[in-house]
C-alpha positions in Angstrom: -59.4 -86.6 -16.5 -56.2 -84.6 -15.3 -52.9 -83.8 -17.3 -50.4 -86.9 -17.1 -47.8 -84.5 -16.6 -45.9 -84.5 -13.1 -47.5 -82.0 -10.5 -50.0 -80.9 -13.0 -53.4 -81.0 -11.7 -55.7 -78.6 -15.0 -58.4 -81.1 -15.7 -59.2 -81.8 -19.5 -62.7 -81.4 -19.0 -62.1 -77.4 -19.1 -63.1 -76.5 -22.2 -60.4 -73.4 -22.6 -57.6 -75.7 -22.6 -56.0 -77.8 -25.2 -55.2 -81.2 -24.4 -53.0 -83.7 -26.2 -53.2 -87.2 -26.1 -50.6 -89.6 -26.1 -48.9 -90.8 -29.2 -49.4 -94.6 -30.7 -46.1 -95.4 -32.0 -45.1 -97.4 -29.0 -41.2 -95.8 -29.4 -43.0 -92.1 -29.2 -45.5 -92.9 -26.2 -42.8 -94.4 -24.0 -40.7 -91.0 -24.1 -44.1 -88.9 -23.0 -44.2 -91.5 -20.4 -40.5 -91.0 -19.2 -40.7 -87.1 -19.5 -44.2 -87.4 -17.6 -42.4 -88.7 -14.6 -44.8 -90.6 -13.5 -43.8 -94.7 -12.7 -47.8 -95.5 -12.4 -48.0 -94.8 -16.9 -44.8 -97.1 -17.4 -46.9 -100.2 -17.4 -49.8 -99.1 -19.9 -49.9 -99.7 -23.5 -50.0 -96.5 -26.2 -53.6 -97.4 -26.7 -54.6 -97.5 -22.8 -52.6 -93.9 -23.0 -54.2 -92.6 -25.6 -57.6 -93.3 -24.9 -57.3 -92.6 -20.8 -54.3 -90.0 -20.8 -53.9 -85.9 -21.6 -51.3 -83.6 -21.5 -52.1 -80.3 -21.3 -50.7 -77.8 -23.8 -49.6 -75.4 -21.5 -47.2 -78.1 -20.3 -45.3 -77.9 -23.2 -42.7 -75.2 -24.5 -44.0 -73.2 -26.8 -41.4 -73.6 -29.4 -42.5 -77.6 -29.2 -45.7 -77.3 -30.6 -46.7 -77.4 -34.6 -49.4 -75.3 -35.5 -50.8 -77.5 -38.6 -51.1 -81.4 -38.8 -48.3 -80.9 -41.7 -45.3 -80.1 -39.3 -46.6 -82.3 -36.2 -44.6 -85.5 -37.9 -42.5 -86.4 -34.9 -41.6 -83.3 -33.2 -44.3 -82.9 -30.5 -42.1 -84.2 -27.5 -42.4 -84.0 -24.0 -39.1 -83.6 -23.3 -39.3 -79.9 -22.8 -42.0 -79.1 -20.8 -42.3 -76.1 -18.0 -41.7 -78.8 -14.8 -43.7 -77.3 -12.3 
């Protein structure tokens, strides 16, 4: 498996990366797929994403990620990744 995100090609089975997968809520999942860039996700449903699709970590800005399960909520977005 390789990131979902646009011109990213860091596969998730390197064990010295973190990998996210995509969100279930449906509303959540389709903004990763919009901020992914990629038209070939637009037709998959949150479960085929989140069971098939990563993004890596280093994708996102830094400021974007929660560092315990009690902030995540609904603020880990895609919308600000570094675009390669």
């Amino acid at each position: 498996n390789f990131c979902a995100a646009h011109k990213c090609t860091r596969k998730s089975t390197q064990y010295n990366l973190a990998f996210f997968r995509f969100p279930w809520a449906p509303a959540r999942c389709q903004k990763w797929v919009e901020n992914c860039r990629r038209a070939d996700l637009e037709d998959k449903t949150p479960d085929q994403l989140n069971k098939h699709y990563r993004l890596l970590a280093k994708d996102f800005e830094t400021s974007m990620i929660c560092r315990t399960k009690a902030e995540a909520g609904e603020s880990l977005e895609p919308g600000r990744w570094r675009l390669w």
